[in-house]
Backbone bond lengths (Angstrom), bond angles and torsions (degrees), N, CA, C in turn:
res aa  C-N    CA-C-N  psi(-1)  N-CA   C-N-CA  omega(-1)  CA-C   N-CA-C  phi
1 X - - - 1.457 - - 1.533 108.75 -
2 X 1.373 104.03 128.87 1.350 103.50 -158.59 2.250 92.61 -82.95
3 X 0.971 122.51 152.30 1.569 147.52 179.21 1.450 106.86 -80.29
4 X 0.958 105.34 106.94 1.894 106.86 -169.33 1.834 86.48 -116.74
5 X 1.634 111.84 122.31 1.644 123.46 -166.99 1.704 96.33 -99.00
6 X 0.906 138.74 160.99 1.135 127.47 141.56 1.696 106.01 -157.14
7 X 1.458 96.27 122.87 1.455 116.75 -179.05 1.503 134.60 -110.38
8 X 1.367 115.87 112.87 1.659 142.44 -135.99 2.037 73.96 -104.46
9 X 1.697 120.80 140.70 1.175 118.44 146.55 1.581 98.28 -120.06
10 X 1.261 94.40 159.19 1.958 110.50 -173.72 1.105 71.72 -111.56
11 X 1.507 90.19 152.13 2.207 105.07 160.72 1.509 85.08 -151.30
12 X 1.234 101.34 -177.90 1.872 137.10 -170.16 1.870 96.73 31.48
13 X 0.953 131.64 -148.09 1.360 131.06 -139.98 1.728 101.24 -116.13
14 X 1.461 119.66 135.14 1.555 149.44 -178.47 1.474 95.10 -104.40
15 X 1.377 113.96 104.50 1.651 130.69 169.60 1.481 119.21 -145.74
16 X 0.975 137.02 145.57 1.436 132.35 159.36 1.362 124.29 1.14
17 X 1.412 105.81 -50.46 1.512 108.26 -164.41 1.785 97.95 -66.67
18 X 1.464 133.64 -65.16 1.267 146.28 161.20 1.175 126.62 -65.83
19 X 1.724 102.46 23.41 1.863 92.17 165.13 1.761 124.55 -103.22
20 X 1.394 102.98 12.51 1.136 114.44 178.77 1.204 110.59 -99.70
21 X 1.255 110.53 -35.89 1.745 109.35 -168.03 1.927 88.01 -82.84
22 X 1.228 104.91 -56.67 1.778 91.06 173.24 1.551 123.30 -19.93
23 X 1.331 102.73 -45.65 1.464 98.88 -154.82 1.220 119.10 -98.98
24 X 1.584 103.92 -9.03 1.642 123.07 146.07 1.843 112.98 -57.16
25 X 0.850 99.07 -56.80 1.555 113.06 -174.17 1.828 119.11 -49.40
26 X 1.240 87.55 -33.15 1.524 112.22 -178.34 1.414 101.67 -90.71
27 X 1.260 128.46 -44.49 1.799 127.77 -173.05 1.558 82.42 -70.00
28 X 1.263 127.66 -73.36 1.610 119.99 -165.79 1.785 112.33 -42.93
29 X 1.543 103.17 -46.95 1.957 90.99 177.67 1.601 122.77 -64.67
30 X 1.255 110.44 -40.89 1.795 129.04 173.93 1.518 86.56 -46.97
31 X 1.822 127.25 -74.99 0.842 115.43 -162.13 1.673 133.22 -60.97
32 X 1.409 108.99 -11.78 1.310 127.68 -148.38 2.005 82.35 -93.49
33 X 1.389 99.00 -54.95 1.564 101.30 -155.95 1.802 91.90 -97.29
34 X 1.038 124.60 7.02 1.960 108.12 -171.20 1.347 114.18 17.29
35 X 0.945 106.42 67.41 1.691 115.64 166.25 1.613 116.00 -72.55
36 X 1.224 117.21 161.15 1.426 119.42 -142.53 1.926 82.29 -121.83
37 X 2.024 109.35 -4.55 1.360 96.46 -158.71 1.759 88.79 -174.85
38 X 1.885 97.63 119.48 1.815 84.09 -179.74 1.563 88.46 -118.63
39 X 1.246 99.67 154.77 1.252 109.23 155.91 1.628 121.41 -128.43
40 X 1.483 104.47 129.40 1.896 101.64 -176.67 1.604 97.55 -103.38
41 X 1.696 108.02 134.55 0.850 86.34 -168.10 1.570 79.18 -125.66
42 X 1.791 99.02 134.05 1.741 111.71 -166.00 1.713 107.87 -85.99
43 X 1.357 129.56 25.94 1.197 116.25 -136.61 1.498 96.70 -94.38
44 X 1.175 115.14 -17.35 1.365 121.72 169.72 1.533 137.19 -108.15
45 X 1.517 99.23 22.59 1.567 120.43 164.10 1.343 112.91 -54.31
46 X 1.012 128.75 114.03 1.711 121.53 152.50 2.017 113.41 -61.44
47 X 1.318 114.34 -32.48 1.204 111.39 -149.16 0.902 69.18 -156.64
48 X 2.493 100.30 159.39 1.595 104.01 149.25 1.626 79.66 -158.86
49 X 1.267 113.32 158.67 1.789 129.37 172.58 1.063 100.58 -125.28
50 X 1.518 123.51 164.28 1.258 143.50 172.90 1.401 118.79 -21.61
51 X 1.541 103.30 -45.05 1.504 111.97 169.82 1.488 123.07 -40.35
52 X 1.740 106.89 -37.97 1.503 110.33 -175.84 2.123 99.56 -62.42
53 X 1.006 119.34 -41.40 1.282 118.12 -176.59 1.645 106.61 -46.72
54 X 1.091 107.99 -45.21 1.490 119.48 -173.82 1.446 102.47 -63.54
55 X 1.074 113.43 -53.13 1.499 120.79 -167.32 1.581 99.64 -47.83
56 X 1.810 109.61 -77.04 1.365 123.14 153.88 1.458 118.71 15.41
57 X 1.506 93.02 -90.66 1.560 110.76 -152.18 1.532 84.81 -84.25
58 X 1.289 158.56 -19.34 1.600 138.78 152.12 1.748 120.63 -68.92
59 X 1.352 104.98 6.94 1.272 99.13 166.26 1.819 109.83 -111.11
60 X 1.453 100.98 -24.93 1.426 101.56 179.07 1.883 108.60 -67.93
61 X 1.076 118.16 -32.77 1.481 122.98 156.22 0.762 135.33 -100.19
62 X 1.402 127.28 24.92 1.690 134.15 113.18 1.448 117.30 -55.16
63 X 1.465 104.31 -45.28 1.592 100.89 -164.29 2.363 110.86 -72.61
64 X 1.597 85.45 -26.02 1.649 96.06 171.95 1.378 117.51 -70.39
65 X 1.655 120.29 -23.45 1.406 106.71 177.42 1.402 98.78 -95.58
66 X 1.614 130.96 -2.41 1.364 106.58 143.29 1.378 147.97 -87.87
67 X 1.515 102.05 33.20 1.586 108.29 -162.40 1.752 126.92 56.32
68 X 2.115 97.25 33.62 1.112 84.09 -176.57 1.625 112.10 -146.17
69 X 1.638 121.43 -154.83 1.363 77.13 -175.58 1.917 86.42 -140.16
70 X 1.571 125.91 -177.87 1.323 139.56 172.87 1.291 112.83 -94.33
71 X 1.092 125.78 173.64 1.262 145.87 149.25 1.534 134.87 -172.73
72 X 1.205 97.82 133.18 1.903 98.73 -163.22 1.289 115.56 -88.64
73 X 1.597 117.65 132.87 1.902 93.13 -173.40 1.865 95.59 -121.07
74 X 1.347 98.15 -167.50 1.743 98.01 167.70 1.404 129.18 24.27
75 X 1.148 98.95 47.91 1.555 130.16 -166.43 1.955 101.56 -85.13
76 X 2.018 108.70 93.79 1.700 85.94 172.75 1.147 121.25 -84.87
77 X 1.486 101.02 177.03 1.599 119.58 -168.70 1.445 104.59 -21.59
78 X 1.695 97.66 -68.09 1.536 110.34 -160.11 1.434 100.54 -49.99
79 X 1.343 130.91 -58.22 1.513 109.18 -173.38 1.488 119.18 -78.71
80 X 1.252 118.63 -13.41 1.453 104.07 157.06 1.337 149.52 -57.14
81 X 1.632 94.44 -35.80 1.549 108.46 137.65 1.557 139.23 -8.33
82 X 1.530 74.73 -83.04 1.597 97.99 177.78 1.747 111.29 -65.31
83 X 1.069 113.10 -45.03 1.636 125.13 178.75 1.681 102.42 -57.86
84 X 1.295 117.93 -55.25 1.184 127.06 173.64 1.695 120.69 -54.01
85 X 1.010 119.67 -57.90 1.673 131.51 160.14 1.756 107.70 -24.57
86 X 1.600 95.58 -61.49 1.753 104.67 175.08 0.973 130.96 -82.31
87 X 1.300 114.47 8.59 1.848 121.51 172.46 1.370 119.87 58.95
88 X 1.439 104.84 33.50 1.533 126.38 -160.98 1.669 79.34 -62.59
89 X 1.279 128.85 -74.31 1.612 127.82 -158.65 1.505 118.28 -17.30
90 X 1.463 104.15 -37.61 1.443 126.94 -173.63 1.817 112.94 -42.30
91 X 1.786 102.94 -50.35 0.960 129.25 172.12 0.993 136.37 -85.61
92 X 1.483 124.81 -43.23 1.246 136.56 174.82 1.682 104.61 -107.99
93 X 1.567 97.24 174.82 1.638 101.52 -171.34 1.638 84.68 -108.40
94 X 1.377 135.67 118.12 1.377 143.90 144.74 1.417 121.82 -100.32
95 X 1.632 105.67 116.33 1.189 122.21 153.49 1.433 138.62 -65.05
């Protein structure tokens, strides 16, 4: 089975105000492309709040009811932080 990737980059800032429409945006691409494998790649975040966790962990179970899996790359300080605080690693695979 061939591995179909598809890789989402976030840029400028992940907060409350844009974590809803994010996570629309993301159910519509997962759904659009059924990728077998996402990768977000944070490398151009300015910012992220708690919300980014949310975002996260509703895309990592999107990607499980497609038989598939996430992974976070270029993850800065500042949101590693925050990712780190929540023991996100536990769950997700971050690079």
């Amino acid at each position: 089975m061939e591995e179909r990737t598809l890789t989402i980059r976030l840029l400028g800032e992940l907060d409350h105000h844009g974590a809803k429409g994010l996570m629309d945006r993301l159910d519509g691409l997962m759904e659009q492309n059924l990728p077998s494998k996402t990768i977000l790649d944070l490398g151009e975040l300015t910012f992220m709040d708690s919300s980014g966790i949310a975002v996260i962990l509703r895309a990592k179970r999107r990607m499980e009811a497609l038989g598939g899996n996430l992974v976070v790359v270029n993850i800065p300080k500042q949101a590693a932080r925050v990712l780190d605080t929540a023991g996100l690693s536990r769950y997700v695979k971050l690079i």
